[in-house]
N, C-alpha and C positions, 0 to 999 in steps of 0.2 A: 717530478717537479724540478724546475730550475734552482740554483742557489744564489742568494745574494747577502750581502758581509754591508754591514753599515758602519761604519766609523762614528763614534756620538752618535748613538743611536738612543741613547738616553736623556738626551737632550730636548732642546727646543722641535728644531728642524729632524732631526733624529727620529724623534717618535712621531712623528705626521709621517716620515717614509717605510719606519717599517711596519705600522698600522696599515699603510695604501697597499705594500707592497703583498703585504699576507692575506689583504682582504682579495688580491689578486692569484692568491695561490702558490706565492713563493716560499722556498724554504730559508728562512730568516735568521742567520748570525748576526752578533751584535756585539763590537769589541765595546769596551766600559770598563771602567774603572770598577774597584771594588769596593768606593767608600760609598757610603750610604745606605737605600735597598735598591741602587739601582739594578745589579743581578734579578732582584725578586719581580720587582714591576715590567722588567724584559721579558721573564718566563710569562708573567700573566699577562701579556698579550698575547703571546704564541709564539714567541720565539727564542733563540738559545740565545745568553748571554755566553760572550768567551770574556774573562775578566784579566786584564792588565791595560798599558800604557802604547797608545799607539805609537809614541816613542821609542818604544822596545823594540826590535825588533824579533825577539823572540817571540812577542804576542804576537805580535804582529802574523808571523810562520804561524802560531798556533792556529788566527783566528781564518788562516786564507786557508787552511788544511790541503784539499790534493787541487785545491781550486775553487775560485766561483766565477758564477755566469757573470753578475753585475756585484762591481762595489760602488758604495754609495760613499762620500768623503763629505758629511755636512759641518766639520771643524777645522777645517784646512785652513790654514795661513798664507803662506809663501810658496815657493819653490821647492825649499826644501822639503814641504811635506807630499809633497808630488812624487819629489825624486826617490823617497821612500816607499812610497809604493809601486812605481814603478822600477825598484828594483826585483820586483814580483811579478813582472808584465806579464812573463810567460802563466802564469794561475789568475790571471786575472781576463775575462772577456769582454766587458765593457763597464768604461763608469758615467758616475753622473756624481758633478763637482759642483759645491756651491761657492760661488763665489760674491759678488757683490756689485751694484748699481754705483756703489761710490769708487768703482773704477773709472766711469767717463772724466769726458776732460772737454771744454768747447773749444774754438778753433784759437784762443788765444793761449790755451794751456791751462786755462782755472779749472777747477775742478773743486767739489766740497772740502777738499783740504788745503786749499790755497785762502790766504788772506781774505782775497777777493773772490767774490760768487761768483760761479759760471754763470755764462750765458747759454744754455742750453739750450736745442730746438723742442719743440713741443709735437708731438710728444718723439721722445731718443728711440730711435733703432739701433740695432746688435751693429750697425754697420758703424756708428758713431766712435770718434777718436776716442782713446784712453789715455791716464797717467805715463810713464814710462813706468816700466818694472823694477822694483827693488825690493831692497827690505829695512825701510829706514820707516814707513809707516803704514799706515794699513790698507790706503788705496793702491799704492806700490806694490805690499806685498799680494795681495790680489792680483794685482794685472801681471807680476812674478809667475803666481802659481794657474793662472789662466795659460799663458805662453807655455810653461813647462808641460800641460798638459795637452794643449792644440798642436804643440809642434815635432811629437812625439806621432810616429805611425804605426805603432802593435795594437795599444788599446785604441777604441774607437771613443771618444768623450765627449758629453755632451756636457756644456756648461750652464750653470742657473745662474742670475745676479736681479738677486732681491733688492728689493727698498728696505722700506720702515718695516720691519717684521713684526707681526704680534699674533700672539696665542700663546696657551699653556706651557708652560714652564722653560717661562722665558727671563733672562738675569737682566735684562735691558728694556723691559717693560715701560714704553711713553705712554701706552695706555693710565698705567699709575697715577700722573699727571692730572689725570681727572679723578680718576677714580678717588683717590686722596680726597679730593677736594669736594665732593661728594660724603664721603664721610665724615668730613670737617663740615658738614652739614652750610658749605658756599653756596649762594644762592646768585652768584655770576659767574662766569668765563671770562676774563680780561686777557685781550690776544691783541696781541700787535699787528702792522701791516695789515688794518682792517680785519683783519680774520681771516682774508683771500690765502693765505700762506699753503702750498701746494706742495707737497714731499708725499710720492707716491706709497701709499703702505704694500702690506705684503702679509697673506693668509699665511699661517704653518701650514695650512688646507690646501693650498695654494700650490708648497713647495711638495706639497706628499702628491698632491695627482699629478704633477710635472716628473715628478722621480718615477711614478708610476709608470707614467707612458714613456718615458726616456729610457727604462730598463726594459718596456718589451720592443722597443723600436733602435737598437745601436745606431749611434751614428755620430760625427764629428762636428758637433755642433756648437754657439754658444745661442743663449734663446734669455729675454728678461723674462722677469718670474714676478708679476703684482698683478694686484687687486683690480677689477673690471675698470673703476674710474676712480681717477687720483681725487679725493673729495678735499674740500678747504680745511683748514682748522679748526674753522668753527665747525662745519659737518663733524668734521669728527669730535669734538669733544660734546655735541650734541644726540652722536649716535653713542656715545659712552654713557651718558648719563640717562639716554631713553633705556638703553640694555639694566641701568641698576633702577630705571623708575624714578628717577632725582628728577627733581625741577628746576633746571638755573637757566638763566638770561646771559646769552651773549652782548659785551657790551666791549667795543673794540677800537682801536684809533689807528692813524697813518701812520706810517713808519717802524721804525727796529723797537726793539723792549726797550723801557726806560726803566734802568737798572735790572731787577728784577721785575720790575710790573710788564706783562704781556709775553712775560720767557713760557715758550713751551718746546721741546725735542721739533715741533715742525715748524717753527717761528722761522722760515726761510723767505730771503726778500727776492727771490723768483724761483717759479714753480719747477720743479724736478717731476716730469712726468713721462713716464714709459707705454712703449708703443708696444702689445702683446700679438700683433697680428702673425709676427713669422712662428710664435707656437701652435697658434691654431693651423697654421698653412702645414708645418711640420709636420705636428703630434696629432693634428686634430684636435687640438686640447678647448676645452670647452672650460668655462670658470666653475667652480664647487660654489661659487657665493657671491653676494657683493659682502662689502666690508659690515655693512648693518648685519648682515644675516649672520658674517661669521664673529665677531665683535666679541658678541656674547660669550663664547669660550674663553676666550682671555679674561673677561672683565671676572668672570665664575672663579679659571683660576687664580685670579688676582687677590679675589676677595676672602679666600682660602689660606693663599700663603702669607698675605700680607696680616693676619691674625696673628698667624704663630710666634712671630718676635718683630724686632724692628725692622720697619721697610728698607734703610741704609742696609742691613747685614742678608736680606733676605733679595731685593734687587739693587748690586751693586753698584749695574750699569748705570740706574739712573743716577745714583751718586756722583758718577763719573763722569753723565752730562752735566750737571751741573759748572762743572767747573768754574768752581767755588764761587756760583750765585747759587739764588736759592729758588726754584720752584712754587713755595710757597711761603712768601713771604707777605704774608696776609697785612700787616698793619702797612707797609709801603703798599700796597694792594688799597688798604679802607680810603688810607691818605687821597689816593690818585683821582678814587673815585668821589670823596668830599669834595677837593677842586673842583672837579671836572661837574659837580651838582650846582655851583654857587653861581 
């Protein structure tokens, strides 16, 4: 059997590649930390945990031993975590690096982290401009550790850039967004921008049979990684609520959120939608799901973690969407929609 070494392998994306990877027949290391039971959940898939800090680089030696075939990097940042691995090029055969969709940029320079929206084509191919490379923020540092890794010729690397991610044991869960609201037993969806609002998602499913076929096919590639069809807001917080059996009503208006009424993670005032034809030309790659089918996984584990204590301490991320509005701010919510009755 071939060997392959995942970096967060405990994680989101992590555990979708080294599940794909072993149901393939790989022999499966997994650097992780040692807080938790992450160790114990690694073994009970089928694969060895090696436990430290992929900052170390003693773990690091530890977890590449005399070599592997494929490493898989699904927490990478920048540059610099590139250049850490690749000061192991020689034990290393080929990877598959995740990086990110919020790398693009349109032809004016906007990009998701510029003030102003991009104008993006519909739908974006691999071939499409990017940010410049840095490390001052997180699309920079993506399009950083992209470059550090395409422009390197020992390892052969194939690169991923997801969208909106969701599935199990994910700290940035926009699914939540419903799903909350669902259990706050809401009987509407109030979405801005009509509801049209387009930000392509993206399977963990998705990223595990791309790492799949990218670990048995090397090659120097970069390929987007989403969901069959970018669906609207409303689809989706419609396919969220058929997955728990809730019954709410889409009810939605023109234009941006007003304050918090109509905020959700995809409330974007033009569609971000990716073009998946060069993996199938590629990898052959075929989809595991549409977003309906796969949904359900996330929404199971949402409904799980989101039990055990508060959703702020248990998904962060969304906390940190927020920035400092509020998702559920149900009485500017009831307000909007009296108005909007009389």
């Amino acid at each position: 059997m071939a060997d392959a070494l995942v970096l967060g392998g405990s994680g989101q994306i992590g555990q979708a590649a080294v599940r794909a990877l072993l149901v393939d027949g790989w022999d499966v290391r997994v650097l992780c930390r040692g807080s938790g039971d992450h160790a114990g959940r690694v073994r009970a898939w089928g694969a060895e945990p090696v436990l430290g800090d992929r900052h170390d680089p003693a773990a690091l030696d530890r977890a590449l031993g005399a070599g592997v075939d494929v490493l898989v990097d699904a927490i990478a940042y920048d540059d610099r975590d590139a250049a850490q691995v690749l000061a192991y090029q020689h034990r290393v055969g080929s990877a598959v690096v995740v990086s990110s969709a919020a790398v693009y940029a349109d032809g004016a320079g906007r990009s998701l982290e510029t003030e102003e929206f991009p104008d993006l084509p519909e739908p974006v191919g691999e071939e499409q401009a990017t940010v410049a490379p840095g490390r001052t923020g997180y699309a920079g540092g993506k399009a950083a550790l992209e470059q550090a890794w395409l422009g390197q010729h020992r390892v052969p690397a194939t690169v991923l850039r997801p969208g909106a991610i969701h599935g199990p044991g994910c700290v940035q869960p926009r699914e939540w967004t419903f799903v909350k609201r669902a259990l706050d037993s809401r009987a509407v969806r109030v979405l801005a921008f009509d509801g049209e609002s387009r930000f392509h998602t993206t399977s963990s499913a998705v990223l595990g049979e791309l790492i799949r076929l990218a670990a048995a096919a090397p090659g120097t590639r970069v390929l987007n990684a989403v969901d069959p069809q970018a669906l609207t807001v409303a689809e989706i917080g419609a396919a969220v609520h058929a997955a728990m059996g809730h019954d709410a009503e889409t009810v939605a208006f023109s234009g941006p959120p007003r304050g918090n009424v109509g905020l959700t993670p995809w409330a974007v005032p033009a569609p971000v939608v990716l073009d998946m034809a060069a993996a199938a030309r590629e990898l052959g790659y075929v989809a595991p799901g549409t977003y309906e089918q796969t949904v359900g996984a996330a929404v199971e584990w949402l409904l799980a973690a989101g039990a055990r204590e508060d959703w702020r301490t248990v998904f962060p991320g969304v906390a940190r969407m927020e920035a400092g509005r509020d998702f559920f701010d149900y009485a500017a919510e009831d307000d909007h929609l009296a108005r909007a009755a009389r």
